[in-house]
KOLLO-421849 format. One record per atom (N, C-alpha, C): residue number from 1; residue in one letter; atom name; x, z, y. Coordinates in steps of 0.05 Angstrom, whole numbers, plus 5000, padded with zeros to 4 digits. Layout:
// KOLLO-421849
NUM,A,CA,X,Z,Y
...
***
This chain:
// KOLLO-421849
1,X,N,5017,5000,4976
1,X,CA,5000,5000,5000
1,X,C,5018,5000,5025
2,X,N,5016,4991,5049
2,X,CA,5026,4979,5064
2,X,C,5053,4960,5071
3,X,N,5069,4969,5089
3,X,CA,5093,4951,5085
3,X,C,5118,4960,5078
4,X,N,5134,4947,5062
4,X,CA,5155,4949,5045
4,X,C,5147,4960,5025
5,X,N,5121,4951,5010
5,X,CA,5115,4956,4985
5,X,C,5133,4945,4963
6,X,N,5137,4918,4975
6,X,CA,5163,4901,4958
6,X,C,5193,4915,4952
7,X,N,5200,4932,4961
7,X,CA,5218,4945,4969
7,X,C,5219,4982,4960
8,X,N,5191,4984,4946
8,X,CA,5191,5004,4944
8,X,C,5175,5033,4951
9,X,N,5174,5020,4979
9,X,CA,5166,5042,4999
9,X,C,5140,5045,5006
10,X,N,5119,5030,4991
10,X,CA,5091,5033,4982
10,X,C,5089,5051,4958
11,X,N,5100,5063,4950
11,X,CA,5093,5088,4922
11,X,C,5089,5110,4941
12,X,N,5071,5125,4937
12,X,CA,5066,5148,4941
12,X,C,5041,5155,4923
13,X,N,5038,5187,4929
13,X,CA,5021,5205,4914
13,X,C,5003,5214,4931
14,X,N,4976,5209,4932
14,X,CA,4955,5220,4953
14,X,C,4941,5243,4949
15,X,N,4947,5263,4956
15,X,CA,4928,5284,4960
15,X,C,4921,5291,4979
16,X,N,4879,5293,4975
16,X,CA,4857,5297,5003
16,X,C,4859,5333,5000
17,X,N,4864,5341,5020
17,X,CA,4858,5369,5030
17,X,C,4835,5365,5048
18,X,N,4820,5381,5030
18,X,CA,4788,5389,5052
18,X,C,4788,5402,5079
19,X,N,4778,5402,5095
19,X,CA,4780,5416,5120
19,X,C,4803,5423,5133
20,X,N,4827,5409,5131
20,X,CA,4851,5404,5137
20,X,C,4841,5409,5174
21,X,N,4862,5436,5187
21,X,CA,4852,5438,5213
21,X,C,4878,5425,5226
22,X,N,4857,5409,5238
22,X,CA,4882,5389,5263
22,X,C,4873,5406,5292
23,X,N,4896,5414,5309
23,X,CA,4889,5418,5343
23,X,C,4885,5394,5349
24,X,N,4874,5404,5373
24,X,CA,4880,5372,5390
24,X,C,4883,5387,5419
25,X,N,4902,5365,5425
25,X,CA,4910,5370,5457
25,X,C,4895,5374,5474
26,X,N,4898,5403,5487
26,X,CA,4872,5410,5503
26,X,C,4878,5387,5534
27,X,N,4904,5381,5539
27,X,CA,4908,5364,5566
27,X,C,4933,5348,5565
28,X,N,4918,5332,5542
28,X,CA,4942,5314,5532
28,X,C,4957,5291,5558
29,X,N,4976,5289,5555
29,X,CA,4988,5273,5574
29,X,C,5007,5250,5567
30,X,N,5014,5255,5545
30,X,CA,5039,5226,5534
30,X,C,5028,5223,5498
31,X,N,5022,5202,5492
31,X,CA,5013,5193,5470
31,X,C,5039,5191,5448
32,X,N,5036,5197,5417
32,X,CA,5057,5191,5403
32,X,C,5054,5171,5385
33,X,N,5076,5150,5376
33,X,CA,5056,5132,5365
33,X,C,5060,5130,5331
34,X,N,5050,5122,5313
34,X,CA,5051,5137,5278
34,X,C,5052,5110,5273
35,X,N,5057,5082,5284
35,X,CA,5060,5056,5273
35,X,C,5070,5032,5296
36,X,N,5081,5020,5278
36,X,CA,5095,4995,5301
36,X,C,5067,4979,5319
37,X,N,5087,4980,5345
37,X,CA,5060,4970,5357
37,X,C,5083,4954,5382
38,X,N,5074,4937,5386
38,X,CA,5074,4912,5403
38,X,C,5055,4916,5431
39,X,N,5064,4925,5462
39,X,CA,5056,4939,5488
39,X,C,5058,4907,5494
40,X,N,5014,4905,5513
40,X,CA,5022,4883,5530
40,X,C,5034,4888,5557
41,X,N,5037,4865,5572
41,X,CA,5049,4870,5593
41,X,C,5048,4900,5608
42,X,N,5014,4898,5624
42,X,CA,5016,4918,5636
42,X,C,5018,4949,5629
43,X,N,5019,4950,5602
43,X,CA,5030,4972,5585
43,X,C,5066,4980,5600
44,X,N,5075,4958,5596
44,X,CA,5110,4954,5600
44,X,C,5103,4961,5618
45,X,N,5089,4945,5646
45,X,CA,5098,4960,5665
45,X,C,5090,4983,5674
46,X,N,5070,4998,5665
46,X,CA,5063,5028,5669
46,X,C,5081,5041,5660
47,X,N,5097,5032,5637
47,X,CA,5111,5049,5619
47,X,C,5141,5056,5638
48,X,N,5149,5032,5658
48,X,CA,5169,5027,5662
48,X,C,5173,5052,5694
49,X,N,5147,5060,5701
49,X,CA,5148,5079,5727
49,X,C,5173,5099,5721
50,X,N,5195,5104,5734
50,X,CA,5211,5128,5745
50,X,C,5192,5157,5731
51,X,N,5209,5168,5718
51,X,CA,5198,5198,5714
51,X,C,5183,5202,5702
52,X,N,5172,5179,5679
52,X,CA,5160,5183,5652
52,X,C,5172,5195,5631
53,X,N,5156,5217,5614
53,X,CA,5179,5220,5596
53,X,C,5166,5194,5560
54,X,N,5183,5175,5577
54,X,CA,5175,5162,5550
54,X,C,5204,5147,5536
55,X,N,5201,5145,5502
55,X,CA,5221,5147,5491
55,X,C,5207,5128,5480
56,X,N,5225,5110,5465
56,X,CA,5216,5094,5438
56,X,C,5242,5074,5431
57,X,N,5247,5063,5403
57,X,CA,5266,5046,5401
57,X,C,5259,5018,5395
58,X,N,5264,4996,5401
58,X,CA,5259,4968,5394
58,X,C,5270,4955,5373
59,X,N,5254,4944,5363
59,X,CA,5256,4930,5334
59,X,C,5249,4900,5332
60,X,N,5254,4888,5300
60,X,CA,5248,4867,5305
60,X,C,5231,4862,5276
61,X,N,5212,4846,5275
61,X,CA,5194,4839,5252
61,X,C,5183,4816,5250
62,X,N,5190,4804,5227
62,X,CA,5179,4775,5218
62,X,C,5180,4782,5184
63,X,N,5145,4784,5196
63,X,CA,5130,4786,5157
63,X,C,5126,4754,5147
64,X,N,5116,4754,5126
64,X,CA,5109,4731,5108
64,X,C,5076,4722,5121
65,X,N,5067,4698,5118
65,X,CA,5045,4677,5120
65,X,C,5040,4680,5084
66,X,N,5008,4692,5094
66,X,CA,5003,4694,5059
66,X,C,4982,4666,5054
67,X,N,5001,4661,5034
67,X,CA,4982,4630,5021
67,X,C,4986,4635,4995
68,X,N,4959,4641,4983
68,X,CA,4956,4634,4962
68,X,C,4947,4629,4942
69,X,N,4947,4605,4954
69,X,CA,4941,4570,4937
69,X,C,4969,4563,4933
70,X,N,4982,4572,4953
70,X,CA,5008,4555,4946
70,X,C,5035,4577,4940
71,X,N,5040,4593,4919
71,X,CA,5053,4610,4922
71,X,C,5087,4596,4915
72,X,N,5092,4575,4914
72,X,CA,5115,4566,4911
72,X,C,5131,4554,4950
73,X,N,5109,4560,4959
73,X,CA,5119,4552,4991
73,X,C,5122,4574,5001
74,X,N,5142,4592,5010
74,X,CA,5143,4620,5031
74,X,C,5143,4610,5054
75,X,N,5126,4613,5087
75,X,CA,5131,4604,5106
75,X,C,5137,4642,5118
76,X,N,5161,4642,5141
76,X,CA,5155,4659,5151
76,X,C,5148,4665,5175
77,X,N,5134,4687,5188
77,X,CA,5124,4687,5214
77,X,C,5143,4681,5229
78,X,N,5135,4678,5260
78,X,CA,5155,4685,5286
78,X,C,5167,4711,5293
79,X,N,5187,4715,5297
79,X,CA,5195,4737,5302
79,X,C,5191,4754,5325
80,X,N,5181,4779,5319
80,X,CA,5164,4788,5347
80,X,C,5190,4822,5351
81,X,N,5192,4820,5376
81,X,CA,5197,4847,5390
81,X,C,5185,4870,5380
82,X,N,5183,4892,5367
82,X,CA,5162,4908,5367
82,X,C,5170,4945,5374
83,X,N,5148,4963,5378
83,X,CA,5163,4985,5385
83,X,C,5156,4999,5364
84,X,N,5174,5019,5355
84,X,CA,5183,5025,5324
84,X,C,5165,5061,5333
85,X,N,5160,5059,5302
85,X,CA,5137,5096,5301
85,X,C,5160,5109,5314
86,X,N,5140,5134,5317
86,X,CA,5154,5162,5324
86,X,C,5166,5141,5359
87,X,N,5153,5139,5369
87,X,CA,5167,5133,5408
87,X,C,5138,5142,5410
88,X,N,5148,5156,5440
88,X,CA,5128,5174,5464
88,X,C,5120,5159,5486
89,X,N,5096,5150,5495
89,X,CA,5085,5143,5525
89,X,C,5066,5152,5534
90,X,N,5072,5160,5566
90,X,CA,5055,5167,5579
90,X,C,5025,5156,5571
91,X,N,5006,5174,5579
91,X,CA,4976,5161,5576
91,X,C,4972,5146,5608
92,X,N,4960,5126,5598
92,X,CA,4951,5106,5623
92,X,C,4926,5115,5624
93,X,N,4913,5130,5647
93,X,CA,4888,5140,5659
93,X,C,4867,5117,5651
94,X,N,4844,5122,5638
94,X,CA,4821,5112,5621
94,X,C,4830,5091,5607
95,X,N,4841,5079,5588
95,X,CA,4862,5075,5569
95,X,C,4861,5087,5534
96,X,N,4844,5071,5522
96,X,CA,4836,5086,5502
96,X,C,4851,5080,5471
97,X,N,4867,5042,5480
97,X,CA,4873,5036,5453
97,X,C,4900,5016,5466
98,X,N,4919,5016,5450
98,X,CA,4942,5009,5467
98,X,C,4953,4984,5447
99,X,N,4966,4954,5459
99,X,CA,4974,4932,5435
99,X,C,4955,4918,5438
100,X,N,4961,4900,5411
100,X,CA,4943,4874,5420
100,X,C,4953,4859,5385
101,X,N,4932,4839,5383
101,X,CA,4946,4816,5362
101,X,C,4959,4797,5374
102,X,N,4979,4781,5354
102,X,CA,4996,4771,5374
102,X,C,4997,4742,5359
103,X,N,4990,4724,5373
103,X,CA,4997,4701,5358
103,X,C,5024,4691,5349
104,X,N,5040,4689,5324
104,X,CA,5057,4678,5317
104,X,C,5064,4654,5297
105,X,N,5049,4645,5291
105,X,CA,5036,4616,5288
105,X,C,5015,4603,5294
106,X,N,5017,4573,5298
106,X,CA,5000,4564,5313
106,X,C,5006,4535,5297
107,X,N,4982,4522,5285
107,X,CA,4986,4495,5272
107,X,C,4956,4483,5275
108,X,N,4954,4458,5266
108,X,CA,4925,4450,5268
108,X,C,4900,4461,5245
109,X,N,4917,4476,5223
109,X,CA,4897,4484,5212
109,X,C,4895,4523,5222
110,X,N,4896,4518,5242
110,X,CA,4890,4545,5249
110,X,C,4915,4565,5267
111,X,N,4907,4590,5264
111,X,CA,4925,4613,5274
111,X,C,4934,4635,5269
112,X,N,4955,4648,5264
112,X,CA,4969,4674,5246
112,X,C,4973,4684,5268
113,X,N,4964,4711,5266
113,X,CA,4974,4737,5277
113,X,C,4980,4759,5264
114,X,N,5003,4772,5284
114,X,CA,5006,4793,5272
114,X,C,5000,4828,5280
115,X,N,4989,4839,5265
115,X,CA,4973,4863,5272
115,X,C,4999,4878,5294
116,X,N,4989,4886,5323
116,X,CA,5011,4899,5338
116,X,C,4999,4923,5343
117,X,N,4971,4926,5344
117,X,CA,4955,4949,5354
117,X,C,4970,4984,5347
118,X,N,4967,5001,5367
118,X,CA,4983,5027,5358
118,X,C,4973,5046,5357
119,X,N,4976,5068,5342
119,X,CA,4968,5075,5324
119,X,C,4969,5109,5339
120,X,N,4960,5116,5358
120,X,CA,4967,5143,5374
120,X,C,4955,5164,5370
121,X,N,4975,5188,5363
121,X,CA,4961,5221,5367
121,X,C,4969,5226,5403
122,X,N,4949,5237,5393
122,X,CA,4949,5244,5437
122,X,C,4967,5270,5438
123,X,N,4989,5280,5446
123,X,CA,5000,5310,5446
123,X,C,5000,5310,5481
***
């Protein structure tokens, strides 16, 4: 289940704990993020204000185009910029979901994107 299953890193063991108590930030102010996510523009530039405390590292990702009808052809995506889990940003005042899909192929039979949307606990 998810990515780098090929690799391994999809095994795990699931156990549901019932009534598991989560806080939540009584006056949350900088979002954390739990998955790669791809900031549009004006994300960057809110992010980019003097005196934020925001952290994150940049990465790079180009997954596979799944066909399969044709599993002897691998095409792979475009390679996209992305900002890697565990980085901190400020909350952008009424701002509820941060990212976007991102087109990285483009042909006449259609369009591939790749999931950038992020994935935030509010602290």
């Amino acid at each position: 289940m998810g990515g780098d299953s090929s690799t391994g890193k999809g095994r795990y063991k699931l156990e549901i704990q019932e009534n598991f108590p989560v806080k939540k930030a009584e006056k949350p102010s900088l979002w954390l993020n739990l998955a790669t996510y791809h900031p549009l523009q004006d994300e960057w530039d809110y992010f980019k204000k003097p005196g934020d405390l925001t952290y994150y590292q940049i990465a790079t990702k180009r997954g596979l185009v799944e066909q399969w009808l044709q599993r002897s052809t691998i095409k792979l995506k475009e390679l996209l910029l992305i900002i890697k889990e565990g980085s901190t940003f400020p909350l952008i005042p009424d701002k509820y979901s941060y990212g976007s899909l991102v087109i990285v192929q483009q042909s006449e039979n259609g369009k591939v994107y790749q999931y950038g949307y992020a994935f935030p606990l509010w602290i």
